[in-house]
C-alpha positions in Angstrom: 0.0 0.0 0.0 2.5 2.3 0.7 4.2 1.7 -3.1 0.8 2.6 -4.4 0.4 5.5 -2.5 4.2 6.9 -3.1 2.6 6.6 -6.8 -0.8 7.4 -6.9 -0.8 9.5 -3.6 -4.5 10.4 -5.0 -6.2 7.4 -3.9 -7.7 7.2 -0.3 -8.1 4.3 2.2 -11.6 2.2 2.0 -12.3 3.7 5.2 -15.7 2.6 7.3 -17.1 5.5 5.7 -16.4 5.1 2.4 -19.8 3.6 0.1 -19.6 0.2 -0.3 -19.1 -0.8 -3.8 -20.6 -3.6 -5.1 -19.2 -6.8 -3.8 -20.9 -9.9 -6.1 -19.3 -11.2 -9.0 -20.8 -10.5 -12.4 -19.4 -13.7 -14.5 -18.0 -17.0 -12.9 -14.9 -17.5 -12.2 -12.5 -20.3 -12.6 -12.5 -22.7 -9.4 -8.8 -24.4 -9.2 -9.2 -27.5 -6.9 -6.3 -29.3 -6.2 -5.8 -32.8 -5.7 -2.7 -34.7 -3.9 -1.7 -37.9 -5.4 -2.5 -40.9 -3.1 -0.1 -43.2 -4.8 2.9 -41.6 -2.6 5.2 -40.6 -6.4 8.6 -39.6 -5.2 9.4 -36.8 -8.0 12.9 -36.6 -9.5 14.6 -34.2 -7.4 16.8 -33.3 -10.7 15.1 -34.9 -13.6 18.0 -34.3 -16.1 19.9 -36.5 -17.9 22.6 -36.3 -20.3 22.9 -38.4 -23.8 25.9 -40.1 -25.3 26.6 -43.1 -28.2 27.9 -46.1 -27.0 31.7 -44.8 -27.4 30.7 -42.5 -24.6 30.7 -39.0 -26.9 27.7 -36.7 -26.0 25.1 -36.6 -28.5 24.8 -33.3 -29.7 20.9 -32.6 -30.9 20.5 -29.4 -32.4 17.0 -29.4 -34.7 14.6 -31.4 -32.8 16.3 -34.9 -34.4 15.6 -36.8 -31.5 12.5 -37.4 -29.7 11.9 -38.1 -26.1 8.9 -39.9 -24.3 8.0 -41.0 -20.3 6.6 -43.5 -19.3 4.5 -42.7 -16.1 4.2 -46.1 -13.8 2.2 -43.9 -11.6 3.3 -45.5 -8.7 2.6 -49.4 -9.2 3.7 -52.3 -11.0 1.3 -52.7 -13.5 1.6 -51.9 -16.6 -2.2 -51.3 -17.6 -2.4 -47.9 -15.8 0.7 -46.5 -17.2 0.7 -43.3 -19.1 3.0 -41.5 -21.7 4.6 -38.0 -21.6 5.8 -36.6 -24.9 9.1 -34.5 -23.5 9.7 -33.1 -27.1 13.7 -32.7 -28.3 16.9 -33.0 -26.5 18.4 -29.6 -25.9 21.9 -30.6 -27.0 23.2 -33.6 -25.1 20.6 -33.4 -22.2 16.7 -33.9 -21.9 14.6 -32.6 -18.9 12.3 -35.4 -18.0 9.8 -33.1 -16.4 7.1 -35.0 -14.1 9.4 -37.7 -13.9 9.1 -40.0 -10.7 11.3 -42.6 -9.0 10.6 -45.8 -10.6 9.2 -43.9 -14.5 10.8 -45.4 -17.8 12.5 -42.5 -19.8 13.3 -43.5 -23.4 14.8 -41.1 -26.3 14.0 -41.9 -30.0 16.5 -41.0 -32.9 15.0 -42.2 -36.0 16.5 -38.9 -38.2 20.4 -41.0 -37.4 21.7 -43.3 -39.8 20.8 -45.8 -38.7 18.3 -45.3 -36.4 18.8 -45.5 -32.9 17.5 -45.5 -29.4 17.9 -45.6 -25.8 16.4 -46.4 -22.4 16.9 -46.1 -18.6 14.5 -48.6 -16.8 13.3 -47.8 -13.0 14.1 -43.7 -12.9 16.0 -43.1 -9.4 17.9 -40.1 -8.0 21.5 -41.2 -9.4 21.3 -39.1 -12.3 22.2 -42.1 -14.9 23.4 -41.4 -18.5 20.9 -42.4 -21.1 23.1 -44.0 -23.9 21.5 -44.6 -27.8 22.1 -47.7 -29.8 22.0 -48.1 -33.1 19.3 -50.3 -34.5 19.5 -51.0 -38.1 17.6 -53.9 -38.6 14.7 -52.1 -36.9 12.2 -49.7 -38.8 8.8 -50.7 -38.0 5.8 -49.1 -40.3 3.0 -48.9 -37.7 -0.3 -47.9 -38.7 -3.6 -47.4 -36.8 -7.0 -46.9 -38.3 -10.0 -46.5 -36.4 -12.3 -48.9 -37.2 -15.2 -47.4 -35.4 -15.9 -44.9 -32.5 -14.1 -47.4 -30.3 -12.3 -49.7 -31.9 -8.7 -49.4 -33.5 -7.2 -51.5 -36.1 -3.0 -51.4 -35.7 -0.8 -53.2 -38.7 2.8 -53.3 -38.0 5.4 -54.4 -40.8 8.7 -55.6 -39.7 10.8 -57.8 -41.5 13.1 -60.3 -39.3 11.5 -60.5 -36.1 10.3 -63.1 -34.2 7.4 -61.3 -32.7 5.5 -57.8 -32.4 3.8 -56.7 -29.4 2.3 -53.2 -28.9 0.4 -51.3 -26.1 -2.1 -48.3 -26.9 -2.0 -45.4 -24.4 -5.5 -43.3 -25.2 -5.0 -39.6 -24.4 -6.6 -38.2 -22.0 -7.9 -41.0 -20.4 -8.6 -41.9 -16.5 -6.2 -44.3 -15.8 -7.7 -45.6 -13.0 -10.7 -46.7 -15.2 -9.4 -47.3 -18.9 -6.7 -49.5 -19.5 -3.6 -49.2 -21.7 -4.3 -52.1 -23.7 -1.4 -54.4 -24.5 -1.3 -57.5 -26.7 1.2 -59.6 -29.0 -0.1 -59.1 -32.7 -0.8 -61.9 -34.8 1.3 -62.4 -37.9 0.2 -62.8 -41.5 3.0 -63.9 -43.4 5.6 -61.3 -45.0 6.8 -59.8 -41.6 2.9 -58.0 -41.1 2.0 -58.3 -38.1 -2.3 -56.9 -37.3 -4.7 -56.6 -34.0 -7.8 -54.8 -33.5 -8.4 -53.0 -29.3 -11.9 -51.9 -28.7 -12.1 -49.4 -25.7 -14.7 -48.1 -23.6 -14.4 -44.7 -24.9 -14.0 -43.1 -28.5 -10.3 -42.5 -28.8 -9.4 -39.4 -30.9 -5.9 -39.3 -30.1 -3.3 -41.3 -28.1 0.4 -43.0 -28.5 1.0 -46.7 -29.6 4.2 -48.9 -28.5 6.1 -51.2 -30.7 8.5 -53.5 -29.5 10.3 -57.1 -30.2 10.0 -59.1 -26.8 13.1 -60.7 -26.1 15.5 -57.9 -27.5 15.6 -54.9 -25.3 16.7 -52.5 -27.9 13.8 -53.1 -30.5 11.1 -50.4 -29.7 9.3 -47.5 -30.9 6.8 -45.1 -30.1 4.1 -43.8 -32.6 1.9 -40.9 -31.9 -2.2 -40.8 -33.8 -4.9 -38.8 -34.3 -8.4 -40.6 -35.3 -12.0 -38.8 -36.9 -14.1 -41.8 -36.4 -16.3 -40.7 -38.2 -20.4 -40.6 -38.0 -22.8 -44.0 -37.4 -25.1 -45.7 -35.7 -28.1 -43.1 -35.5 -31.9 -43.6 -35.5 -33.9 -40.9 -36.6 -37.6 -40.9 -36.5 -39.4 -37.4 -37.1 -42.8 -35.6 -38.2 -42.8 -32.4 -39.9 -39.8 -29.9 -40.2 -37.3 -31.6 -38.1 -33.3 -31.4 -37.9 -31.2 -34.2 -37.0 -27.2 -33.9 -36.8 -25.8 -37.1 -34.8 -22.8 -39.1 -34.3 -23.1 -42.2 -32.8 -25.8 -44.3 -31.5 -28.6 -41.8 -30.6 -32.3 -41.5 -31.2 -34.2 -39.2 -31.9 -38.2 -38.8 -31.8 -39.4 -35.0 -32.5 -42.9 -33.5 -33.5 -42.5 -30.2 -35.3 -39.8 -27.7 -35.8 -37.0 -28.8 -33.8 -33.4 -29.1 -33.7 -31.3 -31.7 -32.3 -27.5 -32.1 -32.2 -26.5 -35.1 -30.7 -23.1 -37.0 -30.0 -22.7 -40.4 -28.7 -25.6 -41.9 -26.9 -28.6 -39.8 -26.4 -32.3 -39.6 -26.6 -34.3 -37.0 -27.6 -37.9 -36.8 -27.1 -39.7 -33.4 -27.9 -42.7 -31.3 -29.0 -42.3 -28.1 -30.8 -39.6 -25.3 -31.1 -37.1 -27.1 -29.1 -32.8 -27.2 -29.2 -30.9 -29.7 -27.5 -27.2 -30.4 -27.8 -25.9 -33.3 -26.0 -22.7 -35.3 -25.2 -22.7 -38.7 -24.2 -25.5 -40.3 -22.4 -28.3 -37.9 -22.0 -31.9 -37.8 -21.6 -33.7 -34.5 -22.8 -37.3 -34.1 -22.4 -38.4 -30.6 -23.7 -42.6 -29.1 -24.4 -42.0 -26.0 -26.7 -39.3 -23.6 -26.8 -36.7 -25.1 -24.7 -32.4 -25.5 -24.9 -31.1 -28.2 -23.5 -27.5 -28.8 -23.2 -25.8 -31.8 -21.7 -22.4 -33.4 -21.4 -21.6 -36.9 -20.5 -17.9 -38.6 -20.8 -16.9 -38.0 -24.3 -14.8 -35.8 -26.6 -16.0 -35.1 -29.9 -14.3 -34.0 -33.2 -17.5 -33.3 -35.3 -18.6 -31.4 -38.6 -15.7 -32.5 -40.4 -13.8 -30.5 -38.1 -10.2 -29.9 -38.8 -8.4 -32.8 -38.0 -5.2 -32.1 -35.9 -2.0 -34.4 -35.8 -1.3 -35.3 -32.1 1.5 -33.0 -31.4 -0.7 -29.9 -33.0 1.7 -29.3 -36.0 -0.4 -30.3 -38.6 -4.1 -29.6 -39.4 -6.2 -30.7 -42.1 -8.7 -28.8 -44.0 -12.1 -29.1 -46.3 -11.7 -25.6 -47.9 -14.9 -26.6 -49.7 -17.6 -28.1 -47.7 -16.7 -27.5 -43.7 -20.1 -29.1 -43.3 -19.8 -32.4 -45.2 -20.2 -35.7 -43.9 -17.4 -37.0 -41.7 -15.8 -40.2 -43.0 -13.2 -42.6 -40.5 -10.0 -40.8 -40.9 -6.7 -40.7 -39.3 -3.8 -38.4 -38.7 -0.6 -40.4 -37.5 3.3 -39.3 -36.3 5.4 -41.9 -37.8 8.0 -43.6 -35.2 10.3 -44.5 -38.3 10.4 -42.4 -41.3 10.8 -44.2 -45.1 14.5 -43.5 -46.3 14.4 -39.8 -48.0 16.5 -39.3 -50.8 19.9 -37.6 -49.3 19.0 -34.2 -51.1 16.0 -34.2 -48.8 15.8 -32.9 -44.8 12.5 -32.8 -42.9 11.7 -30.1 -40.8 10.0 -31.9 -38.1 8.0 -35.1 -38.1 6.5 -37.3 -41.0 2.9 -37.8 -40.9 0.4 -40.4 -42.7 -3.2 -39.4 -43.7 -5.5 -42.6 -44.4 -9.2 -42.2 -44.9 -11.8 -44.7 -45.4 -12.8 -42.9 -48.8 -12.1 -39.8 -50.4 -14.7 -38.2 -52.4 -13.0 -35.7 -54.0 -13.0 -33.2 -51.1 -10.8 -30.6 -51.7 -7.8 -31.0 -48.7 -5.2 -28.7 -47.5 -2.8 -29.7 -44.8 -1.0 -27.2 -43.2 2.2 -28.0 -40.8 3.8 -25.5 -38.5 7.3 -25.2 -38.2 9.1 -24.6 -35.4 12.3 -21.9 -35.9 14.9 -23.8 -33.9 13.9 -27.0 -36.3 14.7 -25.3 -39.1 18.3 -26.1 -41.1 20.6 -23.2 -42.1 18.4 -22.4 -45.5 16.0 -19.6 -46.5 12.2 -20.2 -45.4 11.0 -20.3 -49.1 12.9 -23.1 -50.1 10.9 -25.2 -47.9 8.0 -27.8 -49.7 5.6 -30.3 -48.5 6.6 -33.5 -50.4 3.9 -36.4 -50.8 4.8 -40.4 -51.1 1.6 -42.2 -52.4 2.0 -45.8 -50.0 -0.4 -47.4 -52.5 2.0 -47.1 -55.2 4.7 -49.5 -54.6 7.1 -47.7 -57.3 5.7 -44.2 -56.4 8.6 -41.8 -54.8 8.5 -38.8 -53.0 6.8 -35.9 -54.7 7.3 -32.0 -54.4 4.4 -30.4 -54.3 5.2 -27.0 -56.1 1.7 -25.7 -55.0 3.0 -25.2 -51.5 2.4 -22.0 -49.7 5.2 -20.7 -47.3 3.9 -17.8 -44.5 7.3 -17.2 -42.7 5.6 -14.8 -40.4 3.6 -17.3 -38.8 5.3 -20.2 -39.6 3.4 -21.8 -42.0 3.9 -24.3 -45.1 0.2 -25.4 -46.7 -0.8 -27.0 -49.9 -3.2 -29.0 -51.4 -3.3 -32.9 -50.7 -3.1 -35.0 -53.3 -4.6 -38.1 -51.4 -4.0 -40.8 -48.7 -0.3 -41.1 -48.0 2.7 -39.9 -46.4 3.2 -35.9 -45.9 6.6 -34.1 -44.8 7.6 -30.7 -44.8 11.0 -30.7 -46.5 14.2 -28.5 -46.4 16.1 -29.0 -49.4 18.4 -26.1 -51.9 16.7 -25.9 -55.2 19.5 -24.4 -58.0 18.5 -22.9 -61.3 17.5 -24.9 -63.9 19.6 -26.6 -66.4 18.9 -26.6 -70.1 19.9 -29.8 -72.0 23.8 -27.8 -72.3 26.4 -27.0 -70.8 25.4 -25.0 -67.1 27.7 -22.9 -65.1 27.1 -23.1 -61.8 27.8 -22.0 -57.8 27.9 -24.5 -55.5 26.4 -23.1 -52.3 26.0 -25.2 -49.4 28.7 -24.6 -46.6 30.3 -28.3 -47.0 32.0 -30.1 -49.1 30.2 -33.5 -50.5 31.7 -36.4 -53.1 30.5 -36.8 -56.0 27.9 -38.4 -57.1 26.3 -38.2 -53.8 26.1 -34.2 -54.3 24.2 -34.4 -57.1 22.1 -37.5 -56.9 18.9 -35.6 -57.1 19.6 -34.8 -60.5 21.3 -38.4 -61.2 21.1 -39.9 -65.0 20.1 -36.6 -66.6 24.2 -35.7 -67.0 27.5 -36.8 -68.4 30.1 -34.5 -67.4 31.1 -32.1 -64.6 34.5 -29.9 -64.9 36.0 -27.5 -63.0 39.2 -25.4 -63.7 42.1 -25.0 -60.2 43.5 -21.9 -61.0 46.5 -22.7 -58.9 47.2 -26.0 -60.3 46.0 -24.7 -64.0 44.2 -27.7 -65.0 40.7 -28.4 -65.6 39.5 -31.6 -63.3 36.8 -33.4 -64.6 34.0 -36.3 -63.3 32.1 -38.1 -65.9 29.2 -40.4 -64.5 29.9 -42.7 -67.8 33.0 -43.4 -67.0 32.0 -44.7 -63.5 29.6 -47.0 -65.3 31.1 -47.9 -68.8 34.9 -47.9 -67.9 35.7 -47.8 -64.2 39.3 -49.4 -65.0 39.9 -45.7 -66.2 38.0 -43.5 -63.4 41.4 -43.0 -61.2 42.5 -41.7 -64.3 39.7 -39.1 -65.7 37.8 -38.5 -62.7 40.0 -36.2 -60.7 37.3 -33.9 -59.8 35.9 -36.1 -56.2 33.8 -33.3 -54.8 32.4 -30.1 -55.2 32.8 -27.3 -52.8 31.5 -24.4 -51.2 31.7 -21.1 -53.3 33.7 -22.7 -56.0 32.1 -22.7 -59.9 31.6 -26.1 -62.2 30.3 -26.8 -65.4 27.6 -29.2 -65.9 26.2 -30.8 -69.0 22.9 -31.5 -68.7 21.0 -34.0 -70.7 17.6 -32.9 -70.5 15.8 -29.7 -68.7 16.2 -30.5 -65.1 16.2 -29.4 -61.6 18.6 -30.1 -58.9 18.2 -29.9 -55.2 21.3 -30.0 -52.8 21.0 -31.2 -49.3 21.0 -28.9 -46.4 24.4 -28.4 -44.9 24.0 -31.4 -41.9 25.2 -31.2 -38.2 28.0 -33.7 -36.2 26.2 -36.4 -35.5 28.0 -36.8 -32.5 31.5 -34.9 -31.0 33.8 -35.7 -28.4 33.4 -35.1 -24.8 35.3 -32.3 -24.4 33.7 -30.4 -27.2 30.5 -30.6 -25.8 30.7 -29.9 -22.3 29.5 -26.9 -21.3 31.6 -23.7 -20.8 33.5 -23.1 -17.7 33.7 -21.0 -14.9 36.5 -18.7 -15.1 37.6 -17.2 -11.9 40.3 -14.1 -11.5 42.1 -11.8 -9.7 44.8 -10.6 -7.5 46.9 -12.9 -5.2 47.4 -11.2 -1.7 50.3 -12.1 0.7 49.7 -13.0 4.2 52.1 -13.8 6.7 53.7 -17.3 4.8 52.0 -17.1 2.5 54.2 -15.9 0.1 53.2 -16.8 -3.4 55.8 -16.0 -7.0 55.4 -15.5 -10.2 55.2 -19.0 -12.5 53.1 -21.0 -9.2 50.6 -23.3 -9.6 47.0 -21.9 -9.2 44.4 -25.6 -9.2 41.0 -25.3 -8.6 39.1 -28.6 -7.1 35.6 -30.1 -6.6 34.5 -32.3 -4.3 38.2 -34.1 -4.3 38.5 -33.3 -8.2 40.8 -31.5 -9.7 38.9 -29.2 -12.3 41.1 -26.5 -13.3 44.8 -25.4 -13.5 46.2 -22.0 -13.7 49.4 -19.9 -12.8 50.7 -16.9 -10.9 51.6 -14.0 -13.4 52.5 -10.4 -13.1 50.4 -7.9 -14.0 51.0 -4.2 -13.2 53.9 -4.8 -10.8 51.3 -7.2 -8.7 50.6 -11.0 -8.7 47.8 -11.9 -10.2 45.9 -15.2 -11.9 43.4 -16.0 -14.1 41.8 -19.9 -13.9 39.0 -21.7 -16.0 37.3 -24.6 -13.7 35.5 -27.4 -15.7 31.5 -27.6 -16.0 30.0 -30.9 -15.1 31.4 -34.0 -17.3 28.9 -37.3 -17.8 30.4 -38.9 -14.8 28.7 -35.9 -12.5 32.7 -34.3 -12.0 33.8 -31.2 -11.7 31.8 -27.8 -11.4 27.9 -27.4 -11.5 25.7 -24.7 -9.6 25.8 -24.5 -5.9 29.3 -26.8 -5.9 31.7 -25.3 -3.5 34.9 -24.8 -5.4 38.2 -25.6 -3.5 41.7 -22.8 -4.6 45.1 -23.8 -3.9 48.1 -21.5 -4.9 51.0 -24.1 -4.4 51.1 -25.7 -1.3 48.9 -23.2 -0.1 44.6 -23.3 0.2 43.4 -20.5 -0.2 40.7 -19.0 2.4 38.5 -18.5 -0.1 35.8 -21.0 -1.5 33.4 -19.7 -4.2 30.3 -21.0 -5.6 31.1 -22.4 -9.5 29.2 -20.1 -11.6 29.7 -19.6 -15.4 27.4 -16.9 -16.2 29.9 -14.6 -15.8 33.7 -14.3 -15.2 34.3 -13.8 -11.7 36.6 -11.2 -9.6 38.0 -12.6 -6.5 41.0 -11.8 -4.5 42.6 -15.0 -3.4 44.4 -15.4 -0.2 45.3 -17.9 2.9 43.3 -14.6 5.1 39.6 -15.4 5.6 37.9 -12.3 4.5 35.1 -10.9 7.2 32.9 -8.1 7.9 32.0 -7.2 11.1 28.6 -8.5 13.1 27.1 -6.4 15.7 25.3 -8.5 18.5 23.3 -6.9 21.0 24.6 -6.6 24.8 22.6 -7.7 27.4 23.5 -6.8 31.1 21.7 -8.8 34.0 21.1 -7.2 36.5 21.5 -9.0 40.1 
């Protein structure tokens, strides 16, 4: 109060006298109840973990490559009331496993790595573990689910090699107290596909699916859906002037101008000029001019509503009849991408649209990029590409119709059909005529050839470019690598192209190439990834024997550690010292915040102990004389 009124000295006190105001609340407000878990979850005190490969290097994610998921045990052993928390991307070598409790499963996906690969810590406890990723070539599941109605879901699996496929559905949403995470082995059809239907109690709109090979701990994957299930089931009987709009199992028995909207359940009776909108397992009775609105336990996508992918980056649209009929449709996040050509980098996820038909609706699907995903290219080179799964000899198409709003972060376009959808980050250079084409080569890292040009592959002979230095002209010709290969050490000098340097290309027909994005380390060394250090600096002050010289040691330790090593140096006429102490390493050594920090100059420990702290570097006078400030206690005389 007395802030406000050092600023607004104006305002007065709401004194006794003062008129009462009013004191009732116009509108409702939120009521926030707040429940404490019964189970007795003991929380990660610090749920972060850091990420290597198995030769112990850190893992360092840069563009949302990987992805991370929890699995909630919520507090017991079985597994039918587990849940799953999507965590999103590594931030460099660590991932924060928020919500995480002592005895979760924590498991980080890689599929964008050649080869894939993934890792998982079992039984989450307080020792801060490493998570370590393993490759997994041999497994790239293609999971689909289908709704097949309201409640049930149709899952096909293909995976060649394996000796058996389980997976367990995780509804989102759900109660877990009441509906189950389903979990079965799948029954195998011949050619490594593996099927199973799970009916649930509820409609499920959205959820995750796991994928795994029993028997080898390293074969799993998690897949992430988004169902429409479309409209059935409805009886309608009606006299005169009626609307009905329904999805799912309701009646409906009306006399005379009314309106019903129904979802899932529900039984209308009425006379005359009434509206009733109901979810789930109502009963409206209504005599003229009523509104009725009910909601029982369900969640409804309805009037062909845009359907959403799970993790809200894509949406579909019906840009031409927002009110047509809803068919069975569904929206899933593939665990395991198809192989892209190498000239090709998704920007996020890839997603698979199936549909129980298509009438000829006119679709749009819209993803949303996120900035930090993006690779080091300009926003309009970015397409939506389209594989057509039905096609076995289709490959990926660019869909030049695509619509880039880099305000908002936007990419949309026109679907051609069921299939797979990815936006794409790829360098598109100018076209070639069927001639000789000059030109730059613009991507920030060198590449081989072929490989550079492989999007372009079979529509050219020859590629030459002239080395000032050396004055020769070097030269790769793709016949020679097919026709004479006894003479390619000889003609093919030229073995890759490189950054900012000019070629000549002779194109065989009119043509289009597209260069991949310039990639990231898929993994460094420990000690370029570590995080940066604390540096610490200052004078050196004598006291009594403690007499330090120019060229002494100056080591810095942690909890028994040694972290950091500096020297004593001259500066000004005085001694001085400058010192970098180590962040954290894997192992949990060295410096980290609110970890005392141990100086010794020589022989000598200094009196002072700092706090490591990188944010900034840090002034601090070292010596063996504690420095104190005075305290002022009270004195207290007794009296006899």
């Amino acid at each position: 109060w007395e802030t406000i009124r050092h600023f607004y000295p104006f305002l007065k006190e709401n004194i006794v006298s003062t008129q009462a105001g009013p004191t009732s609340l116009p509108l409702a407000v939120t009521q926030v109840t707040i429940h404490q878990p019964t189970n007795g979850q003991e929380l990660l005190t610090t749920p972060v973990f850091y990420i290597n490969d198995t030769a112990g290097n850190l893992i360092p994610f840069t563009r949302g490559e990987g992805q991370a998921y929890l699995y909630q045990s919520n507090g017991t052993a079985d597994p039918e009331d587990d849940d799953v928390l999507y965590l999103g991307s590594p931030s460099g070598p660590l991932i924060n496993a928020r919500g995480a409790a002592v005895g979760d499963r924590l498991c980080v996906f890689d599929n964008g790595h050649t080869p894939p690969r993934v890792g998982c810590l079992d039984d989450l406890q307080n020792s801060g573990a490493t998570l370590t990723l393993v490759d997994i070539p041999l497994w790239q599941p293609e999971i689909t689910v289908r709704p097949v109605n309201s409640t049930t879901l149709a899952v096909t699996v293909t995976q060649a090699s394996v000796s058996n496929i389980h997976v367990q559905l995780f509804p989102s949403y759900r109660p877990t107290d009441t509906i189950k995470a389903l979990t079965a082995e799948l029954v195998h059809q011949g050619n490594g596909v593996y099927t199973g239907e799970f009916q649930f109690p509820i409609t499920v709109f959205d959820g995750f699916i796991r994928v795994w090979e029993e028997g080898n701990a390293n074969h799993e994957s998690v897949s992430r859906f988004a169902n429409a299930p479309g409209w059935d089931g409805n009886t309608f009987v009606g006299f005169g002037g009626n609307r009905f709009i329904a999805w799912g199992g309701n009646r409906f028995i009306a006399w005379g101008g009314n309106t019903f909207v129904g979802f899932g359940g529900n039984r209308f009776i009425a006379w005359g000029g009434n509206t009733f909108v109901g979810f789930g397992g109502n009963t409206f009775v209504g005599f003229g001019g009523n509104t009725f609105v009910g909601f029982g336990g369900n969640t409804f996508v309805g009037f062909n509503a845009p359907l959403a992918s799970p993790d809200g980056q894509v949406i579909l649209y019906n840009v031409d009849n927002i009110l047509a009929g809803n068919v069975a449709s569904s929206l899933q996040i593939l665990s395991a991408a198809p192989e892209l050509p190498t000239w090709l980098t998704p920007v996020g996820q890839v997603y698979r649209y199936t549909t129980q038909k298509n009438e000829g609706d006119n679709l749009v699907i819209q993803f949303q990029y996120l900035q930090r995903e993006l690779p080091a290219i300009e926003e309009d080179q970015l397409r939506i590409y389209y594989l057509d799964e039905n096609d076995p000899n289709a490959e990926w198409q660019r869909l030049e119709n695509t619509t880039i709003d880099d305000f908002r972060n936007l990419a949309s376009a026109k679907m051609p059909g069921e299939g797979l959808y990815a936006l794409i980050a790829t360098v598109e250079l100018p076209r070639f005529q069927p001639a000789w084409n000059l030109f730059g080569y613009p991507i920030n890292e060198s590449r081989p050839l072929p490989n550079a040009l492989g999007s372009i592959d079979g529509a050219y002979t020859s590629v030459y470019h002239y080395d000032a230095i050396q004055k020769e002209w070097l030269l790769y010709d793709a016949a020679v690598t097919g026709d004479h290969p006894q003479f390619e050490p000889l003609l093919n000098t030229l073995e890759q192209l490189e950054f900012g340097k000019g070629y000549w290309l002779y194109a065989t027909e009119e043509i289009t190439a597209y260069l991949a994005v310039a990639g990231s380390n898929s993994s460094l060394d420990v000690a370029n990834q570590q995080f940066p250090p604390a540096t610490y600096y200052g004078y050196l002050l004598p006291y009594e024997d403690f007499q330090p010289t120019v060229g002494m040691s100056v080591t810095a330790w942690v909890e028994g550690v040694n972290c950091g090593e500096g020297s004593v140096e001259s500066l000004n006429g005085q001694l001085a010292y400058t010192i970098q102490i180590q962040a954290e390493d894997v192992s949990g050594n060295c410096g980290a915040a609110e970890k005392a920090v141990t100086l010794q100059v020589g022989s000598w420990t200094v009196a002072q102990r700092p706090y490591w702290d990188n944010s900034q570097a840090q002034f601090l006078t070292l010596s063996t004389l504690a420095t104190t400030r005075p305290v002022y206690l009270p004195m207290i005389i007794s009296q006899p």
